[in-house]
N, C-alpha and C positions, 0 to 999 in steps of 0.2 A: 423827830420821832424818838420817845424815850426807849431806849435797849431794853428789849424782854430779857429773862433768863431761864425763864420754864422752856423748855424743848417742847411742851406741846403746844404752848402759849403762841410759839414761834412757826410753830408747825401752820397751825388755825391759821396766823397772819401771813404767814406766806402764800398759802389758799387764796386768802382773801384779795390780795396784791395781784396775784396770776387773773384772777376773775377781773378787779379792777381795771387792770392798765391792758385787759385783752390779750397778752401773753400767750402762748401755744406751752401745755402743761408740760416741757420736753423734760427728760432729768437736769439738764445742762442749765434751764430756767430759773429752771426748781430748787437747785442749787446756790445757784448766784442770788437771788429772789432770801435765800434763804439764811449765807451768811453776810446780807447788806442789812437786813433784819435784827439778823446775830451779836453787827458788829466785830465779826468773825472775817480772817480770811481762810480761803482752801489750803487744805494743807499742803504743802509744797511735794509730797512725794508722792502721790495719788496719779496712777497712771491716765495720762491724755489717750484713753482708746480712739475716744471718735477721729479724733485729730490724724494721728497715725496710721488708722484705716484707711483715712479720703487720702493722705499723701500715699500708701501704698496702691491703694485705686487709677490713681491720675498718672503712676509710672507707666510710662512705653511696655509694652509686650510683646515684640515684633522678634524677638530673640530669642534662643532657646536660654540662655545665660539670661537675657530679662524675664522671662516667666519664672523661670528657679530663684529669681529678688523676689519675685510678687508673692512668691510662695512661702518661701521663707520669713518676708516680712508679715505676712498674714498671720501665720502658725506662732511667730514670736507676741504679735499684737491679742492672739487668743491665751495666750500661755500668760500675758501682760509682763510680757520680760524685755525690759528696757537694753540691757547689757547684750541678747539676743538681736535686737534692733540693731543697735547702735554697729554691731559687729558684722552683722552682714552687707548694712551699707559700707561701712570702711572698704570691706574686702572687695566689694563689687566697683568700687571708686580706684582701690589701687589695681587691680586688675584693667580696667581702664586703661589707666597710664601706664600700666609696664606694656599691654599689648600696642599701643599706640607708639611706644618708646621703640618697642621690637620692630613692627612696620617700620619706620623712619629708618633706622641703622640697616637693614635691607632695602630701602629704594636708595638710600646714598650708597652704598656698597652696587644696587645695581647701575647709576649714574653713572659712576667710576669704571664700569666695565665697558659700559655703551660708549662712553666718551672714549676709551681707545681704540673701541676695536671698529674698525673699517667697515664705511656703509657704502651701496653703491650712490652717488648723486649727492652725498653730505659731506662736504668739507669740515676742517676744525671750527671755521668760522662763520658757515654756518647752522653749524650746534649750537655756538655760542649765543649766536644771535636769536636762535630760538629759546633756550635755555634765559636769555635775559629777558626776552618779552614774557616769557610767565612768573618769572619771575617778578619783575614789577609791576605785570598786570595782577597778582593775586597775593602780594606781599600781606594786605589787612588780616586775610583770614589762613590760617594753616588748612584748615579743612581741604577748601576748594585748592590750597597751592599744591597738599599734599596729591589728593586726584587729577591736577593738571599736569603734575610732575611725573605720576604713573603713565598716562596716555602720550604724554611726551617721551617718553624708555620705548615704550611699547613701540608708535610712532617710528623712533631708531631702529629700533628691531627688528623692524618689518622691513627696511631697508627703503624705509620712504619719506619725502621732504616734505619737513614741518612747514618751510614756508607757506604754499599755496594755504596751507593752513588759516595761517596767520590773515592771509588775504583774504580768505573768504571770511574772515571774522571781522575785517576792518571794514567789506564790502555788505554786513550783514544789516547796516545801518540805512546802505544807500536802495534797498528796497524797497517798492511803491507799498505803503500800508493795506491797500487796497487789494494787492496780486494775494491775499490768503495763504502764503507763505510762509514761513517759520523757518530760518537758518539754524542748526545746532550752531553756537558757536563754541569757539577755545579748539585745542587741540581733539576733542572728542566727536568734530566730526569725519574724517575718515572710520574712525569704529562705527559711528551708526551710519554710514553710507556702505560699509562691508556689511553691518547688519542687515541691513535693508534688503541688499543684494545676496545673500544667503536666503532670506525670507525666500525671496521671491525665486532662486533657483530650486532651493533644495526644497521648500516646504510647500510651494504654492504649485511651481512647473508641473513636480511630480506628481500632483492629485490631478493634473488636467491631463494625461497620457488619452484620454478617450476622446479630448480636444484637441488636434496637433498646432493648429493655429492660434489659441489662446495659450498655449504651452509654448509655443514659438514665441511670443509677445513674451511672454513675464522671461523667458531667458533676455531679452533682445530689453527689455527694461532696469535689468540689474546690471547691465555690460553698462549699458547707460548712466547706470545712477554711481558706478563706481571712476567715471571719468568725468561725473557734475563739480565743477568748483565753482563757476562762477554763478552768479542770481540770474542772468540769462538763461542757461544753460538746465538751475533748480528748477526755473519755470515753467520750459516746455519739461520736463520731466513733469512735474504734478501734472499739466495738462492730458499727455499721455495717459498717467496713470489713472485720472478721473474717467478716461476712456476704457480704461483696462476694467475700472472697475463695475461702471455698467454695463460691459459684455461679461464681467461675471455671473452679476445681477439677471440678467436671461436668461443665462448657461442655468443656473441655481433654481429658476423659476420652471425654464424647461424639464429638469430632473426632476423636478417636485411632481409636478403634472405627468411626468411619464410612471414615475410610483404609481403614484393615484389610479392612473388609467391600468394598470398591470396588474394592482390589488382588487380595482374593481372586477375587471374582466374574470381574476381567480376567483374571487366571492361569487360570481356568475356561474364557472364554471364547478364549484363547488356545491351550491346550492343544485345543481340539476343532478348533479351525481346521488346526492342524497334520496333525491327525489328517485331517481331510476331503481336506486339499489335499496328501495325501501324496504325488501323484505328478509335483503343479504347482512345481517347483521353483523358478520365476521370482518363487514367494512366500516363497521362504524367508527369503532378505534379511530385508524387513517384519515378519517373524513374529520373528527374532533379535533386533531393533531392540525392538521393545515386551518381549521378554522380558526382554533385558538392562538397559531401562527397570525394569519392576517387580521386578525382584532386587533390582536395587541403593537404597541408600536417594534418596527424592525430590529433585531441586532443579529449580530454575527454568530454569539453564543448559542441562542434560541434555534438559530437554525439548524448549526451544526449540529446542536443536540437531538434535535428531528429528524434529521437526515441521518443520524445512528441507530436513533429508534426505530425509524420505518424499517430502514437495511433489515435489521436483524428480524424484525416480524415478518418482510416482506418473504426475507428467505423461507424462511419456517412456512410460510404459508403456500409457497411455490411449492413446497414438498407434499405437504395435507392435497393442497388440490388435484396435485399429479395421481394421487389414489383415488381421491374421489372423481376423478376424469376416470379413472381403468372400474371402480366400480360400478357407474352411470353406462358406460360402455358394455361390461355383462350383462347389465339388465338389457341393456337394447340388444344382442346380442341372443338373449334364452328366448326374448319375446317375437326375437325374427324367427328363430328355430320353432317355437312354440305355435309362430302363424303356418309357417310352411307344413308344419306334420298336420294342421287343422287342414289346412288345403288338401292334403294326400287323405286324410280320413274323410273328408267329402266328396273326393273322387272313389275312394272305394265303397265308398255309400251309393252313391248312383250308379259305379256298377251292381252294385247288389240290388239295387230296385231295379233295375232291368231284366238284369237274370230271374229276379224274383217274377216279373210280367211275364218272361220267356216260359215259363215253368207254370206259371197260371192258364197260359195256352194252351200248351201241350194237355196237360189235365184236361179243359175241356173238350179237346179235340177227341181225347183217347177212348177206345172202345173197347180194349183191354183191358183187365186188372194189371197184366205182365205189363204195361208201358207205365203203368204210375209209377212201379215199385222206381226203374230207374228214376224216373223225374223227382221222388223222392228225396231218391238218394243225393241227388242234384243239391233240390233243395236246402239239406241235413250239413253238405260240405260249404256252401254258400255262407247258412247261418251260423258256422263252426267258426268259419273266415271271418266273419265281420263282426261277430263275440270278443274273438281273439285284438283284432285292430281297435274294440271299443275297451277293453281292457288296458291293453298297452296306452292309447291315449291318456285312460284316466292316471295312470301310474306317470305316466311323464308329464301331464297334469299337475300331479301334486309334487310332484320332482320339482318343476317348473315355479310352483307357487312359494315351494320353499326355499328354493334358491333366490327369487325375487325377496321373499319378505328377511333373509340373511342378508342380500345386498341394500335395501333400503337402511336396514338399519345398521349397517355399515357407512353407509351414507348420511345417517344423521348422525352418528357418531363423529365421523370425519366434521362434517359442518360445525356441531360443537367445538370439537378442538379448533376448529380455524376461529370463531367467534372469539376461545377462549385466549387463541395465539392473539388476536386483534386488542384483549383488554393487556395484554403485555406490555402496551405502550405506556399502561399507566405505572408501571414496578419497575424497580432497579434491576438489570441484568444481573449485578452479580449476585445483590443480597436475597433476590426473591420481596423484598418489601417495599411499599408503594412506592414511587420517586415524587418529585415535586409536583406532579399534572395531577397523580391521583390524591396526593395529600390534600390539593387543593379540592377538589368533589368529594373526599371524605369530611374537611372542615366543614364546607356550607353546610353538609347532609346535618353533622353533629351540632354545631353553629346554632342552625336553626331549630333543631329538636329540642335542646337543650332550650331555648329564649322560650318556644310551643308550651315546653311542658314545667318551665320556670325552674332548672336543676342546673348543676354546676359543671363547668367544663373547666379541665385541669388541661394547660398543655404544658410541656416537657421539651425543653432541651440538651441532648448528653452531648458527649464530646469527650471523645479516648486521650486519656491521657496519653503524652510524648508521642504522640503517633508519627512524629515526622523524625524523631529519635529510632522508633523501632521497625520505619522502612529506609531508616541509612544501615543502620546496621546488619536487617536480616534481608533485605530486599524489599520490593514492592509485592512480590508473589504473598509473600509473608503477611503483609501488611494487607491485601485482599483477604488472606483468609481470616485475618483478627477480625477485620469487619461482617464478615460472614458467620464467625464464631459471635463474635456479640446481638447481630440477626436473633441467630435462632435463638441465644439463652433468651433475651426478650421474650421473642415468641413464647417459649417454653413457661416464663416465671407471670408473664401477663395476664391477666383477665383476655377470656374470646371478643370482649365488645372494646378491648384496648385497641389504639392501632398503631402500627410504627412506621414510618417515614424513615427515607434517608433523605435529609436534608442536602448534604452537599458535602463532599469527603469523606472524614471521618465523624462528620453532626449527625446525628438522627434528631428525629422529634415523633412526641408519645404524645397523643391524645388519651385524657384519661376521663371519659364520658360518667354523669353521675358520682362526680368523686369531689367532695371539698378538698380546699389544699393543704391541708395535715395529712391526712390520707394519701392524696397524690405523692407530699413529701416521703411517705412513710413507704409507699410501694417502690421508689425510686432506691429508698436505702436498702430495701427487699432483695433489689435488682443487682444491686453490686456486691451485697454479700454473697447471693447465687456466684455471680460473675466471679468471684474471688476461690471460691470451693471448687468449680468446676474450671479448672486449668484449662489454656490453651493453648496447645504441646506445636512446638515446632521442631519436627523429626524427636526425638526423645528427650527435646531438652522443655521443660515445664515454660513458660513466659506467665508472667500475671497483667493481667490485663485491668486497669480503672476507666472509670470515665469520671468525670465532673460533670454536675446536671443544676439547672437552675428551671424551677416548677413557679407557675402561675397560673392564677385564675380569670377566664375571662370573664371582662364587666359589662353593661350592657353596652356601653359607647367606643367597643371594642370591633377591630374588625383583624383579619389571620395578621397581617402586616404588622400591627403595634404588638399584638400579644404574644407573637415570636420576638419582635424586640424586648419585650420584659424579659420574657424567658430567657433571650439571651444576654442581657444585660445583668441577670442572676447569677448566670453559667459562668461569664465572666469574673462576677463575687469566686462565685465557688473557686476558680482556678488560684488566684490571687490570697486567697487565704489557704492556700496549699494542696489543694488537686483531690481527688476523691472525695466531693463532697457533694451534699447538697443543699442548697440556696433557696428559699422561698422568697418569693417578692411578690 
């Protein structure tokens, strides 16, 4: 091939070449392809990125000191700084060695100490004896010598013979392949037969307390596994323990099914509650709380936080009802009154209709003028009487009417507050602003409104600056009231169709309904200059209170879960580039 010299000439023929010989068009090809062409070689001082990448790629990262290499080498491979390279591996290479050099002059300084100080059951000889067989059983490799040499100290320390050790390690061979067994061998197995036996007292016994005889077992199995040396001995242990561990297997299987049956039965007795008290709405709260309890999967948090919430409604509500039981009580109370005096004005009616007949008699009997005059007059005081009892009735009548229509609506009123005590469940006690139950029925509501009517939903993550700085120092009393002081300025500074959430501590989260995210950004900045003007006084001394906020939009393949992690994956921008700010993503 005669050398071109035109660079475009060369260009063209390198194309062609790539097409040719089927080549993948990489720069790297493209390249070489290019000064073979040339006649050229690469200039020697042109940085190998690709190269250096995949070696920093392929390093270990199981270390906090190897990820800080990966990183390092990275940032030097973007910066294409060879001298940055080269320098950080040095330093991570001799760091290596001085810390490995440091271990070693400490396990021989602890060697030295073991080796004279008096063990029970270990002679000088044999330490030695132990000390020699790791010795020349692990001489090839430091690594494993230096880890045989620690377990061996340790071993001492414990004031326990290496030998049987050594035995079970020579006996670890003469095991039937078949028994499914596995010997730790070298000095490291009494640590994992203490380990084993710790598992099974401390971590397994104690979860079975509501079992005494599977808790009896795994004590009675660890006593065991700590007295196992020979393969005899290994064997009925595992066989035990394949027993132990399918009467866990049941124990696990019965709890499972005794949840289930105890969830069910409450979704039973839940759903009838609803049904009874369909008209009592001041229980609906209560009834949503336990429902969306047994939906979701169990934890300890969820409950306890239920069981505070109910308390504090329940109490409140114990109090509203106790009035509305004394109100409900007057009414029945005026209307027993109100029957009895109707009884007594019916008996004074029919006396009056008799005396009335009596008096219609006499009249016709009479054959005087002089006899009417009295029957008359009879008459005149009859009708006076029972004018007077028809008066009085209607006056306590409307006494009556209006004491009842005072109590009834005392009594709706009262209902109201209890309803409104019931939607309590869904707001934070301290701040007055919804908590997590009700954030969550305000997003669907907003959620969906927003997809219905194709408009933008901003949501809002803030988060108080130092706040765990300014409840060491002023107290936690302090530190409720900043959070109550940031409450209301929100309230205060927001749009009415805004909504605010406490998230969890000191997080809130702002729905900002109808609002693109410049805007949402821009109401946020709004919020903390308010927040800044309007101090928040602790006894007379001023505090300034920030927050850090990270604002986003959600997208259609959005649901609350991801689009609070943007928000807060924002929030965290903000904090990290210096606190008071705010962060759009």
């Amino acid at each position: 091939m005669s050398t071109l010299t035109n660079p475009f000439e060369i260009a063209r023929e390198t194309l062609r070449l790539l097409a040719a010989r089927r080549i993948p068009p990489s720069p790297e090809n493209y390249q070489t392809l290019y000064h073979e062409i040339a006649g050229t070689k690469p200039a020697g001082g042109s940085f190998p990125e690709t190269q250096l990448r995949s070696l920093a790629a392929a390093l270990p990262k199981s270390s906090p000191d190897q990820l800080r290499l990966a990183r390092q080498l990275d940032e030097a491979v973007k910066a294409a700084n060879w001298d940055d390279y080269k320098k950080h591996l040095a330093d991570f290479v001799a760091g290596l060695v001085d810390s490995q050099k440091l271990a070693w002059s400490e396990l021989i300084a602890d060697l030295l100490r073991q080796w004279d100080a008096k063990h029970t059951g270990l002679t000088s000889a044999r330490k030695r004896e132990s000390l020699e067989h790791v010795l020349t059983s692990n001489a090839a490799n430091p690594d494993t010598l230096f880890t045989r040499l620690q377990s061996l100290l340790r071993s001492w320390g414990q004031g326990k013979d290496a030998e049987p050790v050594a035995a079970a390690e020579t006996a670890n061979s003469e095991i039937a392949p078949n028994s499914g067994l596995t010997v730790a061998t070298g000095d490291l197995l009494p640590e994992l037969r203490e380990l084993f036996a710790f598992t099974l007292e401390t971590a397994m016994a104690t979860q079975l307390l509501e079992s005494p005889q599977l808790s009896t077992d795994a004590k009675a199995l660890a006593k065991d596994i700590r007295s196992a040396v020979s393969p005899a001995q290994l064997q009925e242990f595992l066989t035990r323990l394949k027993r132990f561990a399918f009467k866990l297997e049941l124990l696990a299987e019965d709890q499972t099914e005794l949840r289930h049956s105890l969830l069910g039965l409450l979704r039973l007795l839940v759903g009838n509650i609803t049904d009874l008290v369909l008209d009592d709405h001041w229980l609906h709260g209560q009834i949503e709380v336990v429902r969306e309890i047994i939906d979701k999967p169990l934890s300890q948090h969820a409950l306890d936080d239920a069981e505070r919430r109910l308390k504090e409604v329940l109490y409140k509500q114990s109090q509203l009802k106790a009035s509305l039981s004394e109100a409900r009580d007057a009414i029945k109370s005026m209307l027993a009154g109100f029957v009895d005096h109707l009884a007594d004005f019916a008996e004074a009616t029919s006396d009056y209709h008799d005396k009335i007949e009596s008096c219609a008699g006499k009249i016709s009997s009479a054959t005087d003028i002089s006899e009417l005059e009295s029957v008359l007059g009879e008459v005149m005081r009859e009708t006076r009487t029972i004018q007077i009892n028809a008066q009085r009735s209607r006056d306590e009548l409307r006494s009556t009417q209006q004491k009842v229509q005072e109590s009834e609506a005392r009594i709706s009123e009262l209902e109201r507050e209890l309803e409104t005590t019931s939607d309590l469940v869904r707001h934070d006690q301290l701040t007055g602003v919804l908590n997590r139950r009700g954030l969550e029925e305000i997003f669907t509501k907003e959620a969906a409104r927003a997809s219905r009517h194709e408009t933008s939903l901003c949501v809002a993550l803030i988060d108080i600056d130092n706040f765990k700085k300014l409840n060491d120092s002023m107290g936690h009393d302090t530190g409720d009231e900043a959070l109550i002081h940031l409450a209301t300025i929100c309230r205060e500074t927001l749009r009415p169709q805004d909504t605010v959430a406490r998230y969890g501590g000191e997080e809130f989260i702002i729905l900002l309904p109808d609002t693109p995210l410049n805007d949402a950004a821009s109401a946020l900045t709004r919020l903390q200059r308010e927040l800044t003007k309007k101090f928040f006084l602790h006894g007379n001394e001023k505090v300034l209170i920030t927050f850090s906020a990270g604002v986003t939009q959600m997208l259609t393949d959005d649901n609350q879960a991801s689009v609070i992690k943007r928000a807060d994956e924002a929030m965290y921008q903000a904090k990290q580039t210096g606190k008071n700010r705010v962060i759009s993503l």
